[in-house]
N, C-alpha and C positions, 0 to 999 in steps of 0.2 A: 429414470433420467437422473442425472447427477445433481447434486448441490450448485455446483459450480455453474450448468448450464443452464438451470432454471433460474436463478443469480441475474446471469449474464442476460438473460432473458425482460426478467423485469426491469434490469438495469440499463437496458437499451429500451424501455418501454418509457420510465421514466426520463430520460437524455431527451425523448421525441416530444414528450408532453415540454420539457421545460426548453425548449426550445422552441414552440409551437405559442408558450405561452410567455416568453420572454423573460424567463427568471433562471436562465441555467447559471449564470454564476451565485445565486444567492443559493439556489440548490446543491450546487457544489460546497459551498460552506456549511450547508445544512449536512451533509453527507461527511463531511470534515468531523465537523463537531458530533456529529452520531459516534463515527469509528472512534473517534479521542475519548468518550464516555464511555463507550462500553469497554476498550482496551483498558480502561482504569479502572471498572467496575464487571468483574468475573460474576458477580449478584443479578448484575441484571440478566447478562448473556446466559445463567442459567433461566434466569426468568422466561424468557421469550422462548428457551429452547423445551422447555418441560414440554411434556405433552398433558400432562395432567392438569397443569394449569387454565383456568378458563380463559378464552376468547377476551373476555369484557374484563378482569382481571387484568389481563396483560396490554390492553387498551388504555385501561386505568393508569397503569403504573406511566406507559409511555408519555401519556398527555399530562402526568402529572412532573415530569420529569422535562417533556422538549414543547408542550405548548407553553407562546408567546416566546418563545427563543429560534424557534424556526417558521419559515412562510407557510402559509395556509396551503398548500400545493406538499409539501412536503408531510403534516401533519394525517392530510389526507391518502397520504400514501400510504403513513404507516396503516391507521384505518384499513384500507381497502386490503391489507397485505394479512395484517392480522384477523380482518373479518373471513377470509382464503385460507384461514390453517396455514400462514406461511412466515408466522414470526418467526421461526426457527431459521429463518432467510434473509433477514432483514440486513444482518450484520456482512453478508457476502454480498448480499445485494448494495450495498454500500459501497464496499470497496470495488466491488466489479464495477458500479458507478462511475467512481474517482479514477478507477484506469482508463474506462473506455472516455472518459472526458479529458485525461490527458493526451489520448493518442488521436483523437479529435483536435485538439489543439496543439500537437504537436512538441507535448512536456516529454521530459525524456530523464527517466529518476533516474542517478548515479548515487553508487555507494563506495569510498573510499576508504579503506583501513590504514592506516597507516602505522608505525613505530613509533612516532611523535608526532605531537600536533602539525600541522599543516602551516605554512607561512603565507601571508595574506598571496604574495606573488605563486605560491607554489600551488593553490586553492584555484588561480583563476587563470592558471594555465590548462590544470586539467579542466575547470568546464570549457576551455575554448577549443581544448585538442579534442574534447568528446559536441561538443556544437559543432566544430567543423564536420567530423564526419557523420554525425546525425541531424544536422540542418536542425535542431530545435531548440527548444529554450529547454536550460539544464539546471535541475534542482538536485543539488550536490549534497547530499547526507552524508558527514564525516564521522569515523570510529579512530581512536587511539587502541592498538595491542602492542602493548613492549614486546610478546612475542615471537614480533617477526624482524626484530633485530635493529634491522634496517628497509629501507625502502618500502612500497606498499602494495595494497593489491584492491584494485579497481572494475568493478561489477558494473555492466549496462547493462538493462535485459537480461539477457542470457549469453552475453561474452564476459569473461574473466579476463583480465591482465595481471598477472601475479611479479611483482619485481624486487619480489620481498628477498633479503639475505638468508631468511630460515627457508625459504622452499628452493636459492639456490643451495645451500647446504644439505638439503635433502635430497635434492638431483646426485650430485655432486655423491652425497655417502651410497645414494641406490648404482649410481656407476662404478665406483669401487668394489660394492659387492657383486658386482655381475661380469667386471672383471679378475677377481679374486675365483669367480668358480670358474672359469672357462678357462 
């Protein structure tokens, strides 16, 4: 079975418990602050992923590192997860967490590149044009590349909008050479 689907597995396992016990937004921020620690520490994520490393060891280090900064529900996950041979898990099970708790609530991550910064006006047009057609609330992560000239290119999920002047320029030169041969 895949990484991904055993993840997905406990992360839907966790969602039921903290919902059942009424803490899924604090869980959520527990799962926040997990992914933001280990994304800035590659040490631990080898940690948890050894296999040679012991059980109680990697226990250790977790609790010495997120107990009293996360709830007693989340502490215990890690626990139960690491006592199961499944810290090498933790960190997908996290984020497959945080996705399936936005798509539960209806969050809708958008990623915008642009050429230059974005204007307050020109920021909260595109979350309203990507809220209208996905009815949900939009958490809009912006990027600056000078090399796309001009204009930008806009990721939901799994659609792209590209309105960049470098990939019209790239249309544009691959048309010319396919006119050019024929």
């Amino acid at each position: 079975m895949s990484e991904i689907t055993v993840a997905s597995r406990y992360a839907k396992s966790l969602i039921d418990l903290a919902e059942e016990q009424n803490v899924l937004e604090a869980i959520k921020l527990d799962m926040l602050f997990f992914v933001k620690t280990l994304k800035e520490n590659t040490q631990l994520q080898a940690v948890l992923r050894n296999p040679i490393i012991s059980h109680d060891k990697k226990l250790k280090v977790l609790q010495a590192i997120f107990t009293g900064k996360v709830s007693p529900v989340t502490d215990s996950f890690f626990k139960i997860m690491v006592d199961k041979s499944r810290a090498e898990i933790l960190y997908p099970t996290a984020t497959e967490f945080i996705s399936q708790y936005n798509i539960k609530k209806n969050i809708v991550n958008a990623r915008v590149v642009s050429a230059a910064h974005l204007s307050d006006a020109n920021r909260q047009q595109i979350i309203s044009e990507v809220n209208a057609i996905t009815k949900g609330e939009v958490i809009l992560t912006e990027k600056v590349d000078a090399s796309l000239i001009g204009g930008f290119v806009l990721t939901v999920g799994d659609r792209q909008i590209d309105t960049s002047v470098a990939n019209s320029l790239q249309k544009l030169k691959k048309d010319f050479a396919q006119k050019v041969i024929q």
